[in-house]
C-alpha positions in Angstrom: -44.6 153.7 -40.7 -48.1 153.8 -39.7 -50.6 151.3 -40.6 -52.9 154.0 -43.1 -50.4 154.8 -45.6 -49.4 152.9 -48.4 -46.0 151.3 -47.7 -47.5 149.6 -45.3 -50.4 148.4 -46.7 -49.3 147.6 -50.0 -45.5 146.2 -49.2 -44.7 145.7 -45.6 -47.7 143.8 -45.1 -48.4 141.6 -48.2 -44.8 140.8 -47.8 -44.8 140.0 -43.8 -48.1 138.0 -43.9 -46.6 135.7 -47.0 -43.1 135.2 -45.9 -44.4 134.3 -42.3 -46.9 131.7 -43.6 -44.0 130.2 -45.7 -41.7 129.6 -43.1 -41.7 126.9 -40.6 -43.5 127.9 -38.0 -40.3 127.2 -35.4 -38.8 130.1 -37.4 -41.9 132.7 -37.5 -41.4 133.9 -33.8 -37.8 134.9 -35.2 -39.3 136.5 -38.5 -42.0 138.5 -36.9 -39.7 139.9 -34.0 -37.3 141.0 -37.2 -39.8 143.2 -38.8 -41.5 144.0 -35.9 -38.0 145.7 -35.4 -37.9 146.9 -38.8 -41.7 148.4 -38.0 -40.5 150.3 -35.4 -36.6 151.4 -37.1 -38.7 152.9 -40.1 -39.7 155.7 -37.5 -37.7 155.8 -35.3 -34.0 154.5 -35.8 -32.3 155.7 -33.1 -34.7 155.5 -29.9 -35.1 151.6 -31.2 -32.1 151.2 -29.0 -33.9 152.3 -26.1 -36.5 150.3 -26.7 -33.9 147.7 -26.9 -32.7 148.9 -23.3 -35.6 148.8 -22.1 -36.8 145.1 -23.0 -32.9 144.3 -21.9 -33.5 145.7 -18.5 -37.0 144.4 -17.2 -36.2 140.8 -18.4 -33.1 140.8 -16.6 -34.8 142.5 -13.5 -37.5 139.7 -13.9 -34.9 136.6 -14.2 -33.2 137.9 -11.1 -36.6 138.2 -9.1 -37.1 134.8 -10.1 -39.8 132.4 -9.8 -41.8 132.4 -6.7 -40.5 129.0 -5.3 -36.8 130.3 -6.4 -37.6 133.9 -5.1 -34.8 135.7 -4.7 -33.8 137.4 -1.3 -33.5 140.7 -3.1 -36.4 140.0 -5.6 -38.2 143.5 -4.0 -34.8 145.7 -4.7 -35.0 144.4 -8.6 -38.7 145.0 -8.5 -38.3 148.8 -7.1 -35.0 149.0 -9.7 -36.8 148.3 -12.6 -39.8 150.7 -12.0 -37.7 153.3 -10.9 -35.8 152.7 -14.6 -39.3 152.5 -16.1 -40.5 155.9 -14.7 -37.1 157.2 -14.8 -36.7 156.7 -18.8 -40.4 157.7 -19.2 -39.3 161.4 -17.4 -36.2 161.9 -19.1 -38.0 161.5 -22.3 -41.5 162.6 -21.9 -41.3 164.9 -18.8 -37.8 166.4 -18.8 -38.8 169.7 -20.8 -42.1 170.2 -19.1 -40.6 170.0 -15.6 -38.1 172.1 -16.4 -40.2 174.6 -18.0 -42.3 174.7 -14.9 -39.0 174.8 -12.7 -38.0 177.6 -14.1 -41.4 179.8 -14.7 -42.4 179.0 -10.5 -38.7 179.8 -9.0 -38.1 182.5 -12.1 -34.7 180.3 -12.8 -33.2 179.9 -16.5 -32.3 175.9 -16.0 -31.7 174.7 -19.7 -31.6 171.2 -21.2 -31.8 170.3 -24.5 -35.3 169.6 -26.4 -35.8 165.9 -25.9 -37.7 164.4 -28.8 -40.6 161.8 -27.7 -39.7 158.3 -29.2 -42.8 157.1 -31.2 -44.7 154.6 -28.4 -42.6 155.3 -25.5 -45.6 155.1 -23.0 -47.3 151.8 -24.4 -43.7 149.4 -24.9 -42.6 151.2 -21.3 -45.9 149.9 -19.5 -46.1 146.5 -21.2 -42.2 146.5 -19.7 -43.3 147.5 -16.0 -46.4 145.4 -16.0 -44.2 141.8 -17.5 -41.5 142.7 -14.0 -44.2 143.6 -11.8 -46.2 140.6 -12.7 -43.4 138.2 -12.3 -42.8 139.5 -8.9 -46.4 138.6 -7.9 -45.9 135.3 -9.5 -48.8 135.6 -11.6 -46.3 135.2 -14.8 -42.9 133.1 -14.6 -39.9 135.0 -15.6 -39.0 133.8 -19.2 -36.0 132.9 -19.9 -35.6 132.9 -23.5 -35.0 136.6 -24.5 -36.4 136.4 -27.7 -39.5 136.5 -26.7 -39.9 139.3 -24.3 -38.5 141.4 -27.2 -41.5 139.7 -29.3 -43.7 140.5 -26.4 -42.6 144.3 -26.2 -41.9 145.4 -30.4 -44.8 142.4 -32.1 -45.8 145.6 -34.5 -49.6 145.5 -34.6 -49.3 146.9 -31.0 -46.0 148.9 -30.5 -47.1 152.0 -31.2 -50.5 152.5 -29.6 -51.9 149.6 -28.1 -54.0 148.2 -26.8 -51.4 147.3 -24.0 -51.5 143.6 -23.2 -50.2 141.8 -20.7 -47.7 139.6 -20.7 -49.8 136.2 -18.9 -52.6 136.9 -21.6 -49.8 136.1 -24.3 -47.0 134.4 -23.4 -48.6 131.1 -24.3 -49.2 132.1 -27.5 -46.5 133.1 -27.8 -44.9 129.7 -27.7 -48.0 127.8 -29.6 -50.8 129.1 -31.6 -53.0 128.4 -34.5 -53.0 130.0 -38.0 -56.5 129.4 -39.5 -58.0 130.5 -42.3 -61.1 131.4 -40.2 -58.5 133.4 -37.9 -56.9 135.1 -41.3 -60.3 136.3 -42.6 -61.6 137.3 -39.6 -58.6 139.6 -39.2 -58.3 141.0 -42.5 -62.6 141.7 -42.0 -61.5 143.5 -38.5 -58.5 145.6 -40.3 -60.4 146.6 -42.8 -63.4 148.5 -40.3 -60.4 149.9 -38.4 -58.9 151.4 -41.8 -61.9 152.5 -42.5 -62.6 153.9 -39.2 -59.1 155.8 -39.3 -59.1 157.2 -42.8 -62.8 157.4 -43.5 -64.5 159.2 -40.6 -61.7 160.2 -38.5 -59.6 161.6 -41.3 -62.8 163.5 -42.6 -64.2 164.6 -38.7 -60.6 165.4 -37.6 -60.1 168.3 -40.7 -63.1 169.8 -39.6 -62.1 170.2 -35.5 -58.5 171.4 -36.6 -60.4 174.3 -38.1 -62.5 175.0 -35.4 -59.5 174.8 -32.3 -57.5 176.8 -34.6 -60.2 180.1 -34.2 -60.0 182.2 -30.9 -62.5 182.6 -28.7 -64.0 185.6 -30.2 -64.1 184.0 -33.2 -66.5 181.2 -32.4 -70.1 181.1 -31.1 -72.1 178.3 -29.9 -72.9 176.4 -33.3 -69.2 176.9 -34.0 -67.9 176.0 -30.8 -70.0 172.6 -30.1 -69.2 171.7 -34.2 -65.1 171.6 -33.0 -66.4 169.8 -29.7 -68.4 166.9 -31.0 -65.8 166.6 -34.5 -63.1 166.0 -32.2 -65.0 163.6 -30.1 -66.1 161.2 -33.0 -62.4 162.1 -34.9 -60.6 160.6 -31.5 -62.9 157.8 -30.7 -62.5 156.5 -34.3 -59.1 157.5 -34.9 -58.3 155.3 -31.4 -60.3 152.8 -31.7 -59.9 152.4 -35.5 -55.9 152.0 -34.7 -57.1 149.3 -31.8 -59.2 147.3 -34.2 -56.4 147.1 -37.2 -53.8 146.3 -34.2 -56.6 143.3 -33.2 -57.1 142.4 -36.9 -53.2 142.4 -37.5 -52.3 140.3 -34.4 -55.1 137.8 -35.7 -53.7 137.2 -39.1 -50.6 135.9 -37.4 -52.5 133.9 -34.8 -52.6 136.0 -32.0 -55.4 137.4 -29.9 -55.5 140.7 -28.3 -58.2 141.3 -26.1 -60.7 144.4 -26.7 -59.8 148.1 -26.3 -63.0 149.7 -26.6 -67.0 148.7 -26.1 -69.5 151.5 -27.0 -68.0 154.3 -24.4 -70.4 156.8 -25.8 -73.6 154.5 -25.1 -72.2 154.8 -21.0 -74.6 155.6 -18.6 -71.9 156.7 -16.1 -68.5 158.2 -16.2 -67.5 155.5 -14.1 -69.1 152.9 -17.1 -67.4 154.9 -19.5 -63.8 154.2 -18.3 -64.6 150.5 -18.1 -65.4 151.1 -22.2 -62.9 153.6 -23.2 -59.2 153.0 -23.6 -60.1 149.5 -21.6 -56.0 148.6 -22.0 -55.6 151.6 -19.8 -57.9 151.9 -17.9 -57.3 148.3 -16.9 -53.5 148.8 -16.5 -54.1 151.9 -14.0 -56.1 149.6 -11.4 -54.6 146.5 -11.6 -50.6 148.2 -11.2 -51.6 151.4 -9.4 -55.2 152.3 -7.9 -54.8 148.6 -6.2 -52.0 148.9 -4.7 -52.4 152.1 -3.1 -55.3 150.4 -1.5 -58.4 151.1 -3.4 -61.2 151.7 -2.0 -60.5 149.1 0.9 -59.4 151.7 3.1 -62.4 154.3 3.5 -64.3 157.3 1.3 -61.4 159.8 1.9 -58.7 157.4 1.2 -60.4 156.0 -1.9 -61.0 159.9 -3.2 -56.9 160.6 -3.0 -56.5 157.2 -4.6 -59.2 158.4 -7.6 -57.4 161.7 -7.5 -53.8 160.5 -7.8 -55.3 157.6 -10.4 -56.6 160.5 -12.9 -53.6 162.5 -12.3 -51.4 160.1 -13.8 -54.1 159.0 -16.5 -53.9 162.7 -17.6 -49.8 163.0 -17.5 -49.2 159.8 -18.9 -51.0 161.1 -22.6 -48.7 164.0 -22.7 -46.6 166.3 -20.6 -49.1 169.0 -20.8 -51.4 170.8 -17.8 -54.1 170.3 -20.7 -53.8 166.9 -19.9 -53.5 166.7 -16.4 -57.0 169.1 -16.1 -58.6 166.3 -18.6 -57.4 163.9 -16.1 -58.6 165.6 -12.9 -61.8 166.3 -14.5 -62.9 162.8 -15.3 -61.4 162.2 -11.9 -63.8 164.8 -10.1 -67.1 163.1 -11.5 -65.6 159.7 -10.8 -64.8 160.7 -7.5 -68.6 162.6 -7.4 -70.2 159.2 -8.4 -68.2 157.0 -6.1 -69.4 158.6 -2.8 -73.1 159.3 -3.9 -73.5 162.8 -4.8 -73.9 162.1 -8.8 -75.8 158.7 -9.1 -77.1 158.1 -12.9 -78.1 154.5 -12.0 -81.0 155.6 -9.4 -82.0 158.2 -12.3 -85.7 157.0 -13.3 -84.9 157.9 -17.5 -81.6 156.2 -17.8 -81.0 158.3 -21.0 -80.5 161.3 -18.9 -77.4 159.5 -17.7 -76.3 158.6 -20.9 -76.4 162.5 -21.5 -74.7 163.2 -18.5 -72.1 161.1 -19.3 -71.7 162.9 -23.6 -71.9 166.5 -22.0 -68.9 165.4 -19.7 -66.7 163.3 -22.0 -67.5 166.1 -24.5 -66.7 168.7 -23.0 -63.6 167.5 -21.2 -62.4 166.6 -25.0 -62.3 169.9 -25.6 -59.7 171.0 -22.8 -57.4 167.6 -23.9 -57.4 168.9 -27.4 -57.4 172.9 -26.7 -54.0 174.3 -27.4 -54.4 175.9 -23.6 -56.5 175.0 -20.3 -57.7 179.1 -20.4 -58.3 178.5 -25.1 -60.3 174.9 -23.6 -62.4 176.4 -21.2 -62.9 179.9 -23.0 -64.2 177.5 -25.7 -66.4 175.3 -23.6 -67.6 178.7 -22.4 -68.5 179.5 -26.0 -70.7 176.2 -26.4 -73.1 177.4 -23.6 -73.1 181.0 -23.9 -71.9 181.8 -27.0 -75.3 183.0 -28.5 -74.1 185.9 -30.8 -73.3 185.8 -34.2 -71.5 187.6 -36.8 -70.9 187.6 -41.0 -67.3 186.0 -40.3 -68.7 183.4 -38.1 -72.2 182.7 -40.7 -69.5 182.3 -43.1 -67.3 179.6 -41.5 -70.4 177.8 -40.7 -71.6 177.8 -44.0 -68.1 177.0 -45.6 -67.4 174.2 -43.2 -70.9 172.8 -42.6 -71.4 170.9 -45.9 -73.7 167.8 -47.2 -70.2 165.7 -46.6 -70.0 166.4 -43.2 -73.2 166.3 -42.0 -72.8 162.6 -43.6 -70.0 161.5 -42.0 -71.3 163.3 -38.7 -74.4 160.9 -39.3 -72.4 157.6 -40.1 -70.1 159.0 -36.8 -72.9 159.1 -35.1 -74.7 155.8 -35.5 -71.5 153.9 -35.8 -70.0 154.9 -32.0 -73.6 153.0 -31.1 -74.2 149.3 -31.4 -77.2 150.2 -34.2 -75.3 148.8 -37.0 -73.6 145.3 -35.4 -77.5 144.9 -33.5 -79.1 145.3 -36.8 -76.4 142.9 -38.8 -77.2 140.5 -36.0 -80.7 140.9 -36.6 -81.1 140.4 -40.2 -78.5 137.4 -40.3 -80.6 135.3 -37.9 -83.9 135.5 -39.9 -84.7 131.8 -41.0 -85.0 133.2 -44.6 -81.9 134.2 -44.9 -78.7 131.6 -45.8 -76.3 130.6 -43.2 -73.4 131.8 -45.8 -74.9 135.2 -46.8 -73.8 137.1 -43.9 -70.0 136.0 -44.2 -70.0 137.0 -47.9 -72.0 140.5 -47.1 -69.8 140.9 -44.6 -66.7 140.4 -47.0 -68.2 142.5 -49.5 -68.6 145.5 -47.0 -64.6 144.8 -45.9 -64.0 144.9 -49.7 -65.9 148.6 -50.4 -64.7 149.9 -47.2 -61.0 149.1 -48.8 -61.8 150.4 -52.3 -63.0 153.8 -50.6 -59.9 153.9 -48.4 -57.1 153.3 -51.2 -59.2 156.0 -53.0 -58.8 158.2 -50.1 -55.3 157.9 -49.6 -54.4 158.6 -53.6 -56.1 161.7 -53.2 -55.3 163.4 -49.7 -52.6 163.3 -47.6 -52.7 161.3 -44.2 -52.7 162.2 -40.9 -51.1 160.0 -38.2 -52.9 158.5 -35.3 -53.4 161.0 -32.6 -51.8 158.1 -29.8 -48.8 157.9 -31.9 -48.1 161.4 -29.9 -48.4 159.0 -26.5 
C-alpha cells in the first residue's frame, strides 16, 4: 500500500484518522501500532515477520544492555550481537545475490542460492533498529521496557517504508504523551497534500519522461537528449523523495507526532559537502552520528579522515541497493567530498558564489545519471553523451520533438522553481504586507492544498501510478 493510490487515500486513511481520534487516547498507541501492522502486511505479508524479528531482537538486546547505572557486564557483547544480526539480516536479504554473483564471476565458480526478494523498507526499519540498541548502549536513550512501543517506534506507517529515519530519543516521549490539535491536524493534512502533489504531479509527469530517455542506448541519444533524461531524473527523484518525506511528516502530524525534516533546498547548495547536509538529511545524519564518528572522524588527521569519507560513501552507495551503480554514485560524491575537505575544491573562497551552486548541479546531476543508469559503462557512456554528444540524426529530432512538449516544459518550469525557496520566500512575502488580513494566508494556503488534491485524484483516475523510487531501499 503506498500512500498515492487510492486505497489509501480514500479508505485506510479516512478510516485510521477517525477511529484513532474516537478512541481513548490510552488505547490509540495500541490502534496505530495495529494498522501500522496492517500498512506494512498489505505489501508484504510474509517478511512482516521479520520485521517482527527484528524489533523482537534489538529490544531485547537493549533490555539486556541495560541502563547505564544498571549496565550490564556483558552490555558490549549484546551491543556487537545485535549489529552483527542487523547487518547480518540486511546481507542475507539485500546482499546475498549480489555477493554471490560477484563470487562467482571473480573466482569463475557456479555457487547458487535462491533469488531472495527485498522486503519493502528493509534498510529504513533495520537502521531505526541498530540506531534504538546503539543508542541505549551510549545511554543517550533508556532501554524501554514496554514492547509495544518499540514495535510502534519501528512499523508507526507514515515512516516504515522510506523515511525519514528517526531516532528513537527524538520520539520516544511522544510516544508516551502528545497533543492532538486541530492546528497540528491542519497543518498536516496542508503538508500531505504538497507531498501528494509533489509525488504524483511532477514526479509522476518528470519520471515518464527519464524512463524514455535511460531506456535509449548510447548511440541513440545526443546531447539535448542525453541532459533531458539527466535533469528529468534529477527533479523526478528529488520530488518523488522528498514528496514521500513531506506526506510521511504531514501523516505523523495528524496523529500528533513530529518528524523532523528530511530535505532543505539541496539543489540551492553551494557545496557538495552543503548538499549532503540538505539531501536525504535522515541519512546523512544517521551515517555520521553511527559510523563516520566512530571510526574517528576527522579527529585523527587528513589521510585518516579521507578513508573515513571513503568507507562513509561506500556504504551510503551499498546501502540504496546492491548494485556497483550504486557504490560508483557513492564513491563519487565521496571523491568531491573528500576534494573539498582537504582544500583542493573550495566553492566558499569562490568570489561569484553561483559558480558554486553550479558546481554543485553539474555534480549531483551528473552522478544521478550513473545511480539511475541500468550500468556504470550505459551511466557514463550517457554522461559522455551530455558533453560531447553534438550530432544529431532524424530518429533522434524525432524523440526530441515527440517527447519535448508544452506539458513538459511546464512541469520542467514548476520543477524547476519549486526545488528553490522562490515560492515559500514569495508566500512569506506577500503574507506579511500590512494590507493583507492576518487570516488570508491560512485560507489561500488551504485553497492551494484543496486544488493540488482535486488535480491529484484527477491524476490518479486517469493514469496508472508508479511507486516511490525508496520503496526499492
Amino acid at each position: 500500500m503506498v500512500f498515492s493510490s487510492p486505497i489509501f487515500l480514500f479508505v485506510f486513511l479516512p478510516f485510521v484518522f477517525i477511529v484513532n481520534k474516537a478512541l481513548p487516547v490510552r488505547l490509540r498507541n495500541t490502534f496505530l501500532l495495529f494498522v501500522s501492522l496492517i500498512f506494512y502486511a498489505w505489501g508484504e505479508p510474509i517478511y512482516i515477520v521479520l520485521m517482527l524479528l527484528s524489533v523482537l531482537v534489538n529490544y531485547g538486546m537493549a533490555r539486556f544492555i541495560g541502563p547505564m547505572d544498571e549496565r550490564s557486564k556483558h552490555a558490549k557483547l549484546f551491543l556487537v550481537f545485535s549489529i552483527i544480526f542487523n547487518i547480518g539480516m540486511l546481507f542475507v536479504f539485500k546482499y546475498a545475490n549480489f555477493f554471490t554473483d560477484n563470487v562467482n564471476f571473480l573466482l569463475g565458480s557456479a555457487i547458487e542460492i535462491p533469488l531472495i526478494r527485498l522486503p519493502i523498507g528493509i534498510s529504513f526499519f533495520t537502521f531505526q533498529a541498530m540506531s534504538y540498541s546503539i543508542d541505549v548502549y551510549r545511554g543517550q536513550t533508556p532501554p524501554e521496557k514496554n514492547p509495544g512501543n518499540v514495535l510502534l517506534y519501528i512499523s508507526f506507517f507514515p515512516q516504515l517504508i522510506a523515511g525519514p529515519i528517526v531516532i528513537y530519543s527524538d520520539i520516544h516521549k511522544q510516544i508516551r504523551k502528545r497533543e492532538e490539535t486541530l492546528e497540528k491536524t491542519v497543518t498536516g493534512i496542508k503538508r500531505f497534500t504538497v507531498g501528494l502533489g509533489k509525488k504524483i504531479l511532477i514526479a509522476n509527469s518528470l519520471g515518464s519522461v527519464a524512463d524514455q530517455v535511460f531506456a535509449l542506448s548510447g548511440s541513440e541519444m545526443n546531447a539535448p537528449i542525453a541532459w533531458l533524461g539527466a535533469i528529468t531524473y534529477s527533479l523526478q527523484i528529488y520530488f518523488d523523495f522528498s514528496g514521500y518525506s513531506d506526506m510521511a511528516i504531514g501523516l505523523a502530524g495528524l496523529f500528533g507526532f513530529h518528524l523532523k525534516e528530511n530535505f532543505n533546498y539541496p539543489y540551492i547548495s553551494g557545496s557538495i559537502k552543503d548538499f549532503w547536509r540538505r539531501w536525504h538529511i535522515s541519512l546523512s545524519t544517521w551515517f555520521r552520528e553511527y559510523l563516520y564518528i566512530p571510526l574517528g572522524g576527522n579527529r585523527k588527521g587528513m589521510a585518516r579522515t579521507a578513508i573515513h569519507l571513503i568507507i562513509v560513501f561506500f556504504c551510503t552507495g551499498i546501502w540504496h541497493g546492491a548494485q556497483w551503480t550504486f557504490v560508483v554514485w557513492g564513491f563519487y560524491h565521496g571523491l568531491f567530498i573528500m576534494l573539498e575537505r582537504i582544500g583542493v575544491i573550495r566553492p566558499e573562497r569562490w568570489k561569484i558564489k553561483a559558480l558554486g551552486n553550479v558546481y554543485t548541479l553539474l555534480v549531483a546531476v551528473t552522478a544521478f545519471v550513473i545511480f539511475r543508469a541500468e550500468s556504470i559503462g550505459l551511466g557514463f557512456s550517457m554522461i559522455a553523451k551530455m558533453f560531447t554528444g553534438f550530432s544529431s540524426t532524424p530518429e533522434m529530432q524525432t524523440f526530441l520533438y515527440r517527447t519535448v512538449t508544452p506539458y513538459l516544459i511546464l512541469f520542467l518550469l514548476i520543477g524547476i522553481i519549486g526545488a528553490t525557496r522562490l515560492p515559500k520566500t514569495l508566500f512569506e512575502k506577500i503574507s506579511s504586507q500590512s494590507f493583507i488580513p492576518k487570516e488570508l494566508p491560512g485560507y489561500a494556503s488551504m485553497l492551494f492544498s484543496i486544488v493540488i488534491l482535486g488535480l491529484c485524484i484527477l491524476s490518479l483516475s486517469s493514469t496508472a501510478y508508479n511507486p516511490f523510487i525508496y520503496f526499492r531501499f
